[in-house]
NUROFI-268200 format. One line per field, with one value per residue (C-alpha): residue number from 1; residue in one letter; x, y, z. Coordinates in steps of 0.001 Angstrom, whole numbers, plus 500000, padded with zeros to 6 digits. Example, Ala and Ser with C-alpha at 12.3 -4.5 7.8 and 13.67 -1.06 7.14 Angstrom:
<recs>
nr = (1 2)
rest = (a s)
x = (512300 513670)
y = (495500 498940)
z = (507800 507140)
</recs>
This chain:
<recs>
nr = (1 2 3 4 5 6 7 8 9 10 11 12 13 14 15 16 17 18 19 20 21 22 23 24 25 26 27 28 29 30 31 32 33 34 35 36 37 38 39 40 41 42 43 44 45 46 47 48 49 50 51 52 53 54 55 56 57 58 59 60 61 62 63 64 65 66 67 68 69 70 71 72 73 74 75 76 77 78 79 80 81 82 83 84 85 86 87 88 89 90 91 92 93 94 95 96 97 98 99 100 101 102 103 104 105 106 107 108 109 110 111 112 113 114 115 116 117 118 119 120 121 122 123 124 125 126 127 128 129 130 131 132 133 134 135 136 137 138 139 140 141 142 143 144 145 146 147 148 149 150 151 152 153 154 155 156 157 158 159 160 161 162 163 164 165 166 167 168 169 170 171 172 173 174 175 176 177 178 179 180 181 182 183 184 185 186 187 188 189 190 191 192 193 194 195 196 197 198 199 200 201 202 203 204 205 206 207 208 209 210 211 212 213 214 215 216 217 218 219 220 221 222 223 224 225 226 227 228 229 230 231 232 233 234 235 236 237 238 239 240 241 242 243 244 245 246 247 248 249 250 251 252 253 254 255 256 257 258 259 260 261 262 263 264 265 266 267 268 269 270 271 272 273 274 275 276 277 278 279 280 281 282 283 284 285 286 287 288 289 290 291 292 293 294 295 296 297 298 299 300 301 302 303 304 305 306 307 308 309 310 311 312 313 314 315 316 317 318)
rest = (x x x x x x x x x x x x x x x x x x x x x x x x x x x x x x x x x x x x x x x x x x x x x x x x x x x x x x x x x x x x x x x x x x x x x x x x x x x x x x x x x x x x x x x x x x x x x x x x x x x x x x x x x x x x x x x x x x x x x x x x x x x x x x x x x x x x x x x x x x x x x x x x x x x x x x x x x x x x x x x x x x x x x x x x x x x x x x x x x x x x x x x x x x x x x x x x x x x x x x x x x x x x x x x x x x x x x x x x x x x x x x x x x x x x x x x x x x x x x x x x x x x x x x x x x x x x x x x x x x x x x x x x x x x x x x x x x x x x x x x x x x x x x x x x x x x x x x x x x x x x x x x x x x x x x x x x x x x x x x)
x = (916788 915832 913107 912526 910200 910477 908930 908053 911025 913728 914256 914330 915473 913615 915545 914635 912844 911289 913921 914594 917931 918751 921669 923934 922841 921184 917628 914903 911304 910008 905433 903352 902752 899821 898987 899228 897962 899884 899497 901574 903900 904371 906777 907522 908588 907478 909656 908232 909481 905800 906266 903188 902354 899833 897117 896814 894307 892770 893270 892364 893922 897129 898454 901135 903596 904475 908223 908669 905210 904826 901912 900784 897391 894716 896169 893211 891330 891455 888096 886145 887775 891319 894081 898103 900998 903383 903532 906062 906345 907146 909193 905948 904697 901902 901983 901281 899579 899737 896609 897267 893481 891965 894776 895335 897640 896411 897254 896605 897909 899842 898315 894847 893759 891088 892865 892392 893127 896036 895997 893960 895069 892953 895842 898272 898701 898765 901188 903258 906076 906663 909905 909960 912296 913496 911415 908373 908263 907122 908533 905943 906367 904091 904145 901897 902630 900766 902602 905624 906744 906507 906874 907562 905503 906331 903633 904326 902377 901609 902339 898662 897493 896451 898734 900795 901266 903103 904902 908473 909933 912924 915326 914627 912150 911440 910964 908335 909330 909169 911198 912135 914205 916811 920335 921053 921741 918519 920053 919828 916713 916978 914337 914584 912697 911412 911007 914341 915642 917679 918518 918918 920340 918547 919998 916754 915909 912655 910294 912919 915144 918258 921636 920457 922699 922705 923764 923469 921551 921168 921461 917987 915826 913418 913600 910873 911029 914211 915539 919027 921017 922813 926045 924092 923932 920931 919189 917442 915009 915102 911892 911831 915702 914617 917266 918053 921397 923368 924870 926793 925879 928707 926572 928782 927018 928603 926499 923671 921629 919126 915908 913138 911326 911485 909092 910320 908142 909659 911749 912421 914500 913570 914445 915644 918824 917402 919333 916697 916035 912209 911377 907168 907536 905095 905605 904279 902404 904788 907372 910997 913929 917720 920584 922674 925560 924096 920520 918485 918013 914355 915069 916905 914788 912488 913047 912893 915498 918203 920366 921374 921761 924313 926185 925889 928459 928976 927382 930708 930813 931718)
y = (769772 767355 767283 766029 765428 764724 761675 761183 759504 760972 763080 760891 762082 761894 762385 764700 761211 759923 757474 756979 758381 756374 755244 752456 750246 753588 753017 755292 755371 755828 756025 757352 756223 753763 753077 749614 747208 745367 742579 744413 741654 739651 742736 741553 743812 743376 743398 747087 747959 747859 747492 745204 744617 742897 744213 747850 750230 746815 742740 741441 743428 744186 747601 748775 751569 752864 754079 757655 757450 758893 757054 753778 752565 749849 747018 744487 742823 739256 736821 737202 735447 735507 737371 737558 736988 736494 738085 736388 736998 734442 735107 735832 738012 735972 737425 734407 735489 733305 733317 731918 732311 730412 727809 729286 730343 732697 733374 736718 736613 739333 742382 741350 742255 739043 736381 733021 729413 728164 725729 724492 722631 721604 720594 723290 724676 728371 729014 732289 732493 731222 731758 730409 729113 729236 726540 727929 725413 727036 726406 727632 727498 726400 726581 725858 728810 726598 723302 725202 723318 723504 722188 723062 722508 722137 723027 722283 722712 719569 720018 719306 718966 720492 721878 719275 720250 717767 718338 717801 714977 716490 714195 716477 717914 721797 724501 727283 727668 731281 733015 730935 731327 730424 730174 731811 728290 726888 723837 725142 726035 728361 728130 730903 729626 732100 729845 728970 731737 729291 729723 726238 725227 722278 720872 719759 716277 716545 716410 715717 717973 716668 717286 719836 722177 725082 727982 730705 730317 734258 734693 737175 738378 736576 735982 736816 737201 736650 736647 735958 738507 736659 736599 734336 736601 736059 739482 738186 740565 741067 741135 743555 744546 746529 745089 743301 740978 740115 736808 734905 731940 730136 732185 734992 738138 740980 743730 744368 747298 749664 750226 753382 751002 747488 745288 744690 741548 741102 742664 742759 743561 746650 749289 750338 747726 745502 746665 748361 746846 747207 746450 746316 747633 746393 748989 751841 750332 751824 750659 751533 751228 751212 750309 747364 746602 743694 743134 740130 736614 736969 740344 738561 735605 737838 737978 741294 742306 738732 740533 743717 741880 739943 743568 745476 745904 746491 750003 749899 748955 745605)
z = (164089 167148 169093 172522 174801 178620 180139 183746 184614 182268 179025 175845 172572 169767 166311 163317 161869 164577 165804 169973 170751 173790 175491 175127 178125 179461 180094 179545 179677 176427 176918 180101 182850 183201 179645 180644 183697 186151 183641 181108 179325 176353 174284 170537 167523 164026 160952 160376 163919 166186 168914 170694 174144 176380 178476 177331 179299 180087 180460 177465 174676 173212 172597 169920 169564 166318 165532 166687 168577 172201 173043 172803 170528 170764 168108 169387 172014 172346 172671 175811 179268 177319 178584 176736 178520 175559 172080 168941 165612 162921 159367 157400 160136 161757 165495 168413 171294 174884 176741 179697 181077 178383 178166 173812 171292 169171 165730 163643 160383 158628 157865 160250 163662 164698 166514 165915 167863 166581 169780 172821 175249 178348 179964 179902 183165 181721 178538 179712 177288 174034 171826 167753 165706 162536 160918 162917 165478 168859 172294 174831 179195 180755 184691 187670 190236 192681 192202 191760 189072 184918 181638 178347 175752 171745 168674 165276 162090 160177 156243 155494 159119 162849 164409 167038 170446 173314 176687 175796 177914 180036 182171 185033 187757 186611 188452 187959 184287 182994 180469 177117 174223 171666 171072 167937 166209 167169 169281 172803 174823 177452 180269 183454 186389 188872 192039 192023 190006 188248 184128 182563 179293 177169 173712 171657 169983 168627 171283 173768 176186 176686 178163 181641 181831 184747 183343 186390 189308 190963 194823 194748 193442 191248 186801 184679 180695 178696 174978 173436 170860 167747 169635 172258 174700 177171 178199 181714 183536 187071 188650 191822 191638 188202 186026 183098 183082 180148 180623 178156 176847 179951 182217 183549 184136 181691 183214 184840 183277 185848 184668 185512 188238 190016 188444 184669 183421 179645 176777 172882 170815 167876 165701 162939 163432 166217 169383 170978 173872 175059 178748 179837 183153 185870 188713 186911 183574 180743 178215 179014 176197 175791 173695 172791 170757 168970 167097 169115 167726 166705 165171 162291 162158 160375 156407 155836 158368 158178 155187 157728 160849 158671 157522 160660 162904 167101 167987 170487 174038 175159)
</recs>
């Protein structure tokens, strides 16, 4: 038997166990309207497939939806004055929160709900994004809206030590710096920057970026959040145009996929397989979804899921 229910803007399918049956590259929207602010941001999905998202009912707190749920919960609220703009997940399942307000990085470990500093910095401008890689190391933007300009910044765990955080040195001026990830191998940074709605390309020496490499700069309208798939595809959002583009890793735009509403801020990859796509929609404060034909990068950094991102094959399309 399936079930459905109808959302405000569009029916979504909901199978005999729960699963979203959406579309390939067909977005729908997948909770209510308003469940979160016009801060809502920061989407990551947990090797369980939770989804979690910033700013829920209020600033300040981070919401989750369950697999199969219609609604979105309370997960937590962060310290008083704080306020998420990014969420990430490591391979033991620690979740990393941004807090661009109180110039943090949370940590809450596996299995807890009480953030804790995992690192201050008086001097970041305001961490927005943050993307991890395999060996745990995080890359975190970092821009001044008002300067119009950024950096990116680089933490690292000592073996028996604080954690290490440093602007990475870069070889050129950036721009408002905004949406960061990974290639799939680990060796390229990709940094969007919503000023000049440029998307650069950076290889990675230790605490260096080297090698500036434009990958696409767009005509209009401005980028916000991105993340790669393990092909190396890079999943861009389109603030006010309400899109996401898939570029490849050359930058050529493969398609351009047409969301519920205008103002997507961020997206991540879920489900059962990883090509769920999850958008936090701005215009409207709800959580939109589609599909893809391949399972995102961070999706298979976690343990539980690497074996079956290895095994599973194209869903079809191109």
């Amino acid at each position: 038997m399936v079930l459905f229910r109808i959302a405000l803007a569009g029916a979504v399918c909901l199978a005999a166990d729960g699963a979203l049956a959406l579309g390939l590259f067909v977005s729908s929207q997948v909770t209510p309207h308003a469940e979160y602010t016009f801060g809502i941001e920061g989407p990551a999905v947990d090797a369980a497939g939770v989804l979690y998202v910033v700013n829920f009912r209020k600033q300040g707190t981070i919401g989750r939806l369950r697999p199969g749920a219609a609604e979105s919960e309370l997960f937590t609220e962060l310290p008083a004055g704080s306020v998420g703009s990014a969420i990430r997940f490591d391979r033991n399942g620690r979740m990393y929160i941004a807090d661009y307000k109180g110039h943090n990085v949370f940590v809450i470990d596996s299995g807890q709900i009480e953030p804790r500093v995992y690192f201050h910095s008086d001097t970041f401008n305001q961490p927005n994004d943050l993307t991890l890689a395999q060996d745990g190391t995080i890359y975190a933007s970092d821009p001044s809206w008002k300067r119009r300009d950024g950096q990116i910044w680089r933490l690292a765990a000592g073996s028996d030590g604080p954690v290490q955080g440093e602007v990475m040195a870069s070889g050129r001026t950036m721009g408002t710096t905004n949406g960061i990830d990974l290639s799939p191998d680990g060796r390229t940074l990709y940094v969007g920057e919503s000023e000049t709605r440029e998307l650069w390309a950076y290889g990675i020496e230790g605490p260096r970026l080297v090698a500036p490499r434009l990958i696409k700069r767009f005509e209009d309208f401005s980028l916000d959040g991105l993340r790669t798939d393990v092909e190396g595809r890079i999943f861009v959002t389109r603030i006010l145009k309400g899109t996401v583009a898939v570029l490849s890793p050359d930058g050529k735009v493969e398609r351009e996929i047409v969301l519920r509403a205008k103002e997507p801020t961020n997206l991540a990859f879920g489900g059962a397989d990883g090509k769920t796509v999850f958008v936090a929609q701005r215009q409207g404060g709800f959580i939109e979804a589609f599909r893809t034909n391949r399972p995102g990068r961070e999706f298979c950094l976690q343990q539980a899921q690497a074996a079956s991102c290895q095994t599973r094959g194209a869903e079809g399309g191109k």
